[in-house]
C-alpha positions in Angstrom: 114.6 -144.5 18.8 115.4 -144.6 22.6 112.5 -142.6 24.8 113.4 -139.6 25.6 116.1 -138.8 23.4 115.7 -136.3 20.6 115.0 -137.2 17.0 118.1 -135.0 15.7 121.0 -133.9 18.4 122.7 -130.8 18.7 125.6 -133.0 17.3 123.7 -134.0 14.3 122.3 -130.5 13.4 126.1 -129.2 13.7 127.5 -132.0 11.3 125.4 -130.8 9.0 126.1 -127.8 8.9 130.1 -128.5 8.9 129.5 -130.9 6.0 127.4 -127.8 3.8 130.9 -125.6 3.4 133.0 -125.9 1.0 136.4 -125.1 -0.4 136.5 -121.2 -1.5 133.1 -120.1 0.4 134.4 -118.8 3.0 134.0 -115.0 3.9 137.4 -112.6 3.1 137.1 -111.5 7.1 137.2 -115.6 8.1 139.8 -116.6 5.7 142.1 -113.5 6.8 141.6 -114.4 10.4 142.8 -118.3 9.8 145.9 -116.1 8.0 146.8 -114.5 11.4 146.1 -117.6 13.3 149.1 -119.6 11.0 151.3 -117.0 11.5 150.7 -116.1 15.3 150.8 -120.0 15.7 153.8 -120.6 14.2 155.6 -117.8 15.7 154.4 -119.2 19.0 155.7 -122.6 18.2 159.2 -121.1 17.2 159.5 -119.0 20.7 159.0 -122.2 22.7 160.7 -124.7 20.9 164.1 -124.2 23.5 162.1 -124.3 26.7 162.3 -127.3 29.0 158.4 -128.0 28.7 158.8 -128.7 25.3 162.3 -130.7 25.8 160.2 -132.7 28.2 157.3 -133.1 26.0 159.7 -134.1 23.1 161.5 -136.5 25.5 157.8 -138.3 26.4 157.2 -138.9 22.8 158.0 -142.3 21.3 155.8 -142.4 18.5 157.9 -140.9 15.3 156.4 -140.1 12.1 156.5 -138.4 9.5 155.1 -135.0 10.6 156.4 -131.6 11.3 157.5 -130.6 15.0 157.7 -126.9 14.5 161.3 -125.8 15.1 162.8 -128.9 15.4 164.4 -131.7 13.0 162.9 -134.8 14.7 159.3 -135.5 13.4 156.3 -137.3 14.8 153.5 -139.1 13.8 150.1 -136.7 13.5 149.1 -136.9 17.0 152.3 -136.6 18.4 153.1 -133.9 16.0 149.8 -132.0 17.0 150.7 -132.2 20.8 153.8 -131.0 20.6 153.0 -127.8 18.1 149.4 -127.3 21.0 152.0 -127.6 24.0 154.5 -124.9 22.3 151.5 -122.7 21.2 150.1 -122.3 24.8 153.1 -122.7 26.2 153.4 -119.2 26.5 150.2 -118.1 27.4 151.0 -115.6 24.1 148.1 -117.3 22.1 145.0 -115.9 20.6 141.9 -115.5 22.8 138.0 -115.5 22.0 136.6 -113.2 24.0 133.1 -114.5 25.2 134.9 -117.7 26.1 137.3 -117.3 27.1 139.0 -120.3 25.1 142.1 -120.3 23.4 141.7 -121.3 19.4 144.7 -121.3 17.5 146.9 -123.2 19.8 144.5 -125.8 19.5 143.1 -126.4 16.1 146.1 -125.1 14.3 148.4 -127.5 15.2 145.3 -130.5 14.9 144.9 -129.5 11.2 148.3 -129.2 10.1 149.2 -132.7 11.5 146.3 -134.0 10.2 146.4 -132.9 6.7 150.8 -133.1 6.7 149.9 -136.9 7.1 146.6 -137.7 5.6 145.3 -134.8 3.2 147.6 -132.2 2.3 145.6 -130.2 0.4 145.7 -126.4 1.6 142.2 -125.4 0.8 140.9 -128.0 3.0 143.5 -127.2 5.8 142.0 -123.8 5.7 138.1 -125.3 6.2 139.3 -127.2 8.7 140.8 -124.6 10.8 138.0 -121.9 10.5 135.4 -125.1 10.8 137.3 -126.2 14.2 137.9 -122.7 15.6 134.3 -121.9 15.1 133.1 -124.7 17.0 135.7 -124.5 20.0 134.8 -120.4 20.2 131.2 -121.2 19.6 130.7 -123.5 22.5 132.2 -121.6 25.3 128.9 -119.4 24.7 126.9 -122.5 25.1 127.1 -122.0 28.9 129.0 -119.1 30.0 131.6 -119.6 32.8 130.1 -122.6 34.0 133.1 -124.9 32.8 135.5 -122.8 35.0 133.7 -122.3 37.7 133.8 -126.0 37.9 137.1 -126.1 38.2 138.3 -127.3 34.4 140.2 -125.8 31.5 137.2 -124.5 28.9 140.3 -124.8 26.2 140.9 -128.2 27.0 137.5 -129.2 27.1 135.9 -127.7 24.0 139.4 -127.7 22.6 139.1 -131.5 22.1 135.5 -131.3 20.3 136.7 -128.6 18.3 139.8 -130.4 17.2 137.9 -133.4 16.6 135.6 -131.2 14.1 138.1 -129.1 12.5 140.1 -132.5 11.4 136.9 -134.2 10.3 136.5 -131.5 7.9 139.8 -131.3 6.7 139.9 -135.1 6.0 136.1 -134.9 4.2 134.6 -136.9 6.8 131.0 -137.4 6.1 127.7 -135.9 8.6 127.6 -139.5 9.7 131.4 -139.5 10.5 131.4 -135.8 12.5 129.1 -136.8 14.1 130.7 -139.9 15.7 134.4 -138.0 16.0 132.3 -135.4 18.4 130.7 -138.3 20.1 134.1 -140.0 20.7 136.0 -136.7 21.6 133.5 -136.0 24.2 135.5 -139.1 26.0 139.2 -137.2 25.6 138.2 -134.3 26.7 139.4 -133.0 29.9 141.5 -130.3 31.9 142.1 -129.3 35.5 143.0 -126.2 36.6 145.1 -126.6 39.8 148.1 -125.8 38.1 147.2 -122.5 39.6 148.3 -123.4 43.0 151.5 -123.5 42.4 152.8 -122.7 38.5 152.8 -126.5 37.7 153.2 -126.8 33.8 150.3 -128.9 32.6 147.8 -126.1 31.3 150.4 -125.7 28.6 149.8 -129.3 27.7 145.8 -128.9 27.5 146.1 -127.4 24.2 148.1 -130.1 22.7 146.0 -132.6 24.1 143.3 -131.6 22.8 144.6 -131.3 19.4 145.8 -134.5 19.2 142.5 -135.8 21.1 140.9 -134.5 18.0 143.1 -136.3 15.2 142.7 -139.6 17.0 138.6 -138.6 17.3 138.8 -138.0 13.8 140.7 -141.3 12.3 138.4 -143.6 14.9 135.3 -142.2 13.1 136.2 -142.3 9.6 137.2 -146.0 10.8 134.1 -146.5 11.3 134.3 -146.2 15.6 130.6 -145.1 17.1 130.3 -142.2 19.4 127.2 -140.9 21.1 125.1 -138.3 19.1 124.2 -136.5 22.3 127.5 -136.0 23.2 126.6 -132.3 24.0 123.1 -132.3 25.9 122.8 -135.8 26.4 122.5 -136.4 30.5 125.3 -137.6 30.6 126.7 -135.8 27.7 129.7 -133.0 27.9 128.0 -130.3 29.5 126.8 -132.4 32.4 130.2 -133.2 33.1 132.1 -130.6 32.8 129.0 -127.3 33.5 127.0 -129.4 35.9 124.2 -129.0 33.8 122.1 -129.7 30.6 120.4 -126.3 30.2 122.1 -124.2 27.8 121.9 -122.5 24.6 122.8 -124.7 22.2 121.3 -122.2 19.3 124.7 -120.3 20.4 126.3 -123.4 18.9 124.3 -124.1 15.6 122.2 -121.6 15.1 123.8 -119.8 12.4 126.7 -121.8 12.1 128.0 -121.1 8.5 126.5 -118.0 8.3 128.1 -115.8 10.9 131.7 -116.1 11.9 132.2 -115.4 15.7 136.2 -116.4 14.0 136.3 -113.2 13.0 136.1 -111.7 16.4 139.5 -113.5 17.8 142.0 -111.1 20.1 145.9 -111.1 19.7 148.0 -110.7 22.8 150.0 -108.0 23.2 151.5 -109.5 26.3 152.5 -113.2 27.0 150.1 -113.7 30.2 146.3 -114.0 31.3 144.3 -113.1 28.9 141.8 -110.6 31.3 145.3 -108.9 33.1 145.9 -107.2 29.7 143.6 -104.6 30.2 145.3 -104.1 33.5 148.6 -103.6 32.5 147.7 -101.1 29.9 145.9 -99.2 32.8 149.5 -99.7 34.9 151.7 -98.7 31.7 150.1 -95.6 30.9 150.1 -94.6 34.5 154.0 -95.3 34.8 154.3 -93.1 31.6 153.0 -90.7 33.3 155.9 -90.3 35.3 155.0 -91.5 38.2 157.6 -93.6 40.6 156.7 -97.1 42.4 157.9 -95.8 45.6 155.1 -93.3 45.8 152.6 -95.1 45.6 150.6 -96.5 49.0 148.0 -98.2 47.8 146.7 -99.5 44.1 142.6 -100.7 44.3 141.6 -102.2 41.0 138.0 -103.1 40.4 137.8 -106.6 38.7 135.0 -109.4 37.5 133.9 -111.6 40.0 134.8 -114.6 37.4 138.2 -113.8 36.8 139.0 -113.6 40.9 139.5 -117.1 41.3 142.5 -117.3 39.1 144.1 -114.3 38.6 143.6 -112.8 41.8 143.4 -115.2 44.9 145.2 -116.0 46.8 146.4 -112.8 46.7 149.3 -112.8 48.8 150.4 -115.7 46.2 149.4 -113.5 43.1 151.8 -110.8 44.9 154.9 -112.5 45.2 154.0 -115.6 42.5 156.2 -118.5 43.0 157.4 -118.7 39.4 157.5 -117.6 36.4 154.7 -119.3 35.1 152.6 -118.6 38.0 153.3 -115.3 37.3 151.8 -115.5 34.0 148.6 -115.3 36.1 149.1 -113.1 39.0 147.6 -109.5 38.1 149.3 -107.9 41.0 153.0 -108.8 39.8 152.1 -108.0 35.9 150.5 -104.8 36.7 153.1 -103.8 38.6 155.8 -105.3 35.6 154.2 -103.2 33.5 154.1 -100.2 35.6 157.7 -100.2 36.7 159.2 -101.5 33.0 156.7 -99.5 30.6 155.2 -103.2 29.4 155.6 -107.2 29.8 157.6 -109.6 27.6 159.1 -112.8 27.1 161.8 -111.6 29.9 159.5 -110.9 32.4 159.0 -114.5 33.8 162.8 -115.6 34.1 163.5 -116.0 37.8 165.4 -113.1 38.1 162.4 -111.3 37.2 160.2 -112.5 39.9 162.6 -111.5 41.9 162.7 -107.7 40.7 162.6 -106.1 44.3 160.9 -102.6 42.8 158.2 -104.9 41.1 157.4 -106.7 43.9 157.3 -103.8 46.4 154.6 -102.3 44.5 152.4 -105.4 43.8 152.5 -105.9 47.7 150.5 -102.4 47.6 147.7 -104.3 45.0 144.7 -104.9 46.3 140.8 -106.0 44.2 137.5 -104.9 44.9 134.6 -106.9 42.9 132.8 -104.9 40.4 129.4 -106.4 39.7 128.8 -104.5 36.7 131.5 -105.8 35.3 130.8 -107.1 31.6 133.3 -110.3 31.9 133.2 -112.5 29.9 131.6 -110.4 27.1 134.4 -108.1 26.9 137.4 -107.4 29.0 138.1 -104.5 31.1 141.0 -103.0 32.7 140.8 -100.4 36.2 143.4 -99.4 38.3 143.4 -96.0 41.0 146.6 -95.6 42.9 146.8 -93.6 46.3 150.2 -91.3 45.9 151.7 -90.4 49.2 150.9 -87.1 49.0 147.3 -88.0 49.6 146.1 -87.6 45.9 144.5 -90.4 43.6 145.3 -91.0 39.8 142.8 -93.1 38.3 143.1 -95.0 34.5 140.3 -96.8 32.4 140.7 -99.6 29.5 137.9 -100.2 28.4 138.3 -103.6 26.1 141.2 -105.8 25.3 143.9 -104.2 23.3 143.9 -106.5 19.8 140.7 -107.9 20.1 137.3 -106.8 18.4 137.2 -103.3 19.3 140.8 -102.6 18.6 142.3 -105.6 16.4 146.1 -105.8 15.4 146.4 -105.4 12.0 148.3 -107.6 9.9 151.6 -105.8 9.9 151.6 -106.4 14.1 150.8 -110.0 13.7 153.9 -110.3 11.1 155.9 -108.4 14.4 155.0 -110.3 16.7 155.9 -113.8 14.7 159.4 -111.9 13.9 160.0 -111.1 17.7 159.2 -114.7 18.6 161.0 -116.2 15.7 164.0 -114.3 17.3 163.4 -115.2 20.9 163.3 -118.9 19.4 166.7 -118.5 17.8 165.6 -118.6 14.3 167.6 -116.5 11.9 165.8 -113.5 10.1 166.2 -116.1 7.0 164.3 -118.7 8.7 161.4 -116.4 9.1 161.5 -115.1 6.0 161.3 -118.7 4.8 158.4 -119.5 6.9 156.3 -116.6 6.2 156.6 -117.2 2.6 155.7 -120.6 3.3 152.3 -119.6 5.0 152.1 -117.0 2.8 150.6 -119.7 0.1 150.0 -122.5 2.5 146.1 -122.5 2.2 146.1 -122.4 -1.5 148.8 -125.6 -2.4 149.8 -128.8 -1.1 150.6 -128.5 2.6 154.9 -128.9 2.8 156.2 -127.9 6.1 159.7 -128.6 5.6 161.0 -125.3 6.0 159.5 -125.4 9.6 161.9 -128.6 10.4 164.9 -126.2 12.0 
């Protein structure tokens, strides 16, 4: 053994672990989860499969195969298949979100699993291991050091997103502790993720999630091959957290320590609204105030008190988060979407054409948004929404959210996440058939062989 290195890694312990479950042990509240996370995927998938990012990432794919781009007749081989379905997922910024992350799950390991197991295992029940197995591990480690990855200027999806990929398909191909173990270690090489697509609404967050997922299949097939990867891929000094935290220290029992036993899974949040995760809160603050029937024109001022960690993207620079440059930008500039969803009663699909924008009344009342930092605030443990408006009359009107409407304190139920695949499937083009079809389809996916022909349209 090398000095200084640890008889068992963080790596080893968590392979383990992965390696104890098996088909049918999982809890009803973790298997119901990885339900919702097929069908918001797929849905997701469906809504983006006509936008030019995904014509582009089709178009810079040569590697055809024989697995399922979702929502479109050509197919792929697994990896390409996997970045595709990741890229459409995200695409939207309409994806599940875990809360103490915050990392996005489903976009991520759903599409790594599928592709994997389409090609190499199609077996459903280990599809469904694999999916709860990789979401647990990409939620898991966003707690390991909290912030930290942002703050240093990278994508925490894309990062862990790679890792967790690379676990979830190891255990949905019944790689060994050995093997795991080795697909971490080699992920920990693909991982990666800027974040200066803020400047200016460039398009490659939406790729991180598909990157990631296919990052992970590769991971995967190079271990069971037999391809060696560091087992202190995580705390090593030079392992992932030094790279992408800056640092070594971290709670790594947030990672292992009851791995298994507890499902932090369970705990994922639904979007209601097709932007940044922490402006949510903020536009039910804005909706509710709008309802009350108050116009944009009188309003002078709106003061919103907001997490120090979420300021650096969602609300500087400001003058750039007031008047966002496109539509994707937009997605996260607080100022424009609270003000969307004050003047319009919410914020969908449509709000991030050009012509939206462009909506003089929107703008004119997120040039009146301004932040102060609350240092209280309990981001990233749970997300918060504030907003008090000056009226010109001289009065104030104040409103309070105080989680994340569909996550862990007020989930969607079912029934909305069967909604909100319909209204994507729609905003696709699919036919009320083709849903049908492909609900039915999920419906039994995780207990028979994995088919995904009906997706192919």
């Amino acid at each position: 053994m090398t000095s200084g290195l640890p008889k068992v890694s963080v790596a080893e312990t968590l392979a383990e672990k992965i390696v104890a479950l098996k088909p049918g042990a999982l809890p009803a509240a973790t298997t119901r989860k990885c339900e919702d996370l097929l069908i918001d995927v797929v849905g997701l998938c469906v809504t983006a499969r006509n936008e030019d990012y995904i014509k582009s990432a089709l178009a810079g794919c040569d590697d055809d195969g024989p697995c399922t781009a979702i929502g479109h007749r050509r197919t792929l081989n697994a990896a390409g298949a996997a970045f595709v379905n990741g890229t459409a997922a995200h695409g939207e910024d309409f994806d599940d979100t875990f809360e103490g992350g915050p990392v996005h799950a489903g976009a991520v390991i759903v599409p790594a699993v599928l592709a994997a197991c389409e090609r190499h295992n199609p077996d459903g029940r280990m599809a469904l291991i694999g999916i709860a197995v990789g979401t647990e591990v990409l939620c898991r480690l966003s707690l390991v050091v909290p912030k930290a990855v942002h703050k240093a200027g990278f994508h925490p999806t894309a990062v862990f997103g790679a890792m967790g990929a690379a676990a979830g398909v190891g255990a949905a191909l019944g790689l060994n502790a050995k093997q795991i173990v080795d697909a971490l270690g080699v992920a920990g090489s693909m991982a990666g993720g800027i974040i200066e697509y803020l400047a200016e609404g460039a398009w490659t967050k939406r790729l991180h999630a598909g990157w990631a997922a296919q990052s992970g299949i590769r991971a995967a097939l190079l271990a069971r091959g037999g391809f060696a990867g560091p087992r202190t891929v995580f705390e090593g000094v030079h392992g992932l957290f030094h790279g992408f935290a800056h640092t070594t220290d971290g709670d790594y029992d947030a990672l292992t320590g009851d791995f298994g036993s507890r499902w932090v899974t369970d705990t994922l949040a639904f979007k209601p609204y097709p932007c940044g995760t922490m402006a949510q809160p903020y536009i039910d603050c804005a909706r509710r105030l709008g309802a009350r029937g108050i116009k944009p024109e009188d309003v002078t001022e709106i003061v919103c008190e907001v997490a120090e960690g979420t300021v650096h993207r969602l609300w500087e620079p400001l003058a750039d988060k007031q008047r966002p440059r496109n539509g994707y930008a937009a997605k996260f500039a607080t100022p424009y979407l609270l003000a969307t969803g004050f003047v319009h009663g919410g914020v969908g699909l449509g709000a991030f054409t050009e012509s939206a924008i462009g909506d003089a009344r929107v703008l004119a009342l997120a040039a009146k948004v301004k932040f102060v930092i609350d240092p209280d605030n309990p981001y990233p443990n749970n997300y918060t929404g504030h907003i008090r408006a000056t009226l010109r009359d001289g009065s104030v009107v104040e409103d309070r959210q105080p989680h994340m409407r569909g996550g862990a304190q007020e989930p969607l139920t079912r029934q909305d996440v069967t909604d909100k695949f319909a209204l994507n499937a729609q905003h696709g083009g699919w036919s009320g058939e083709q849903g049908d079809a492909a609900l039915k389809l999920m419906a039994g996916l995780y207990r028979g062989k994995i088919d995904l022909g009906v997706l192919r349209n």
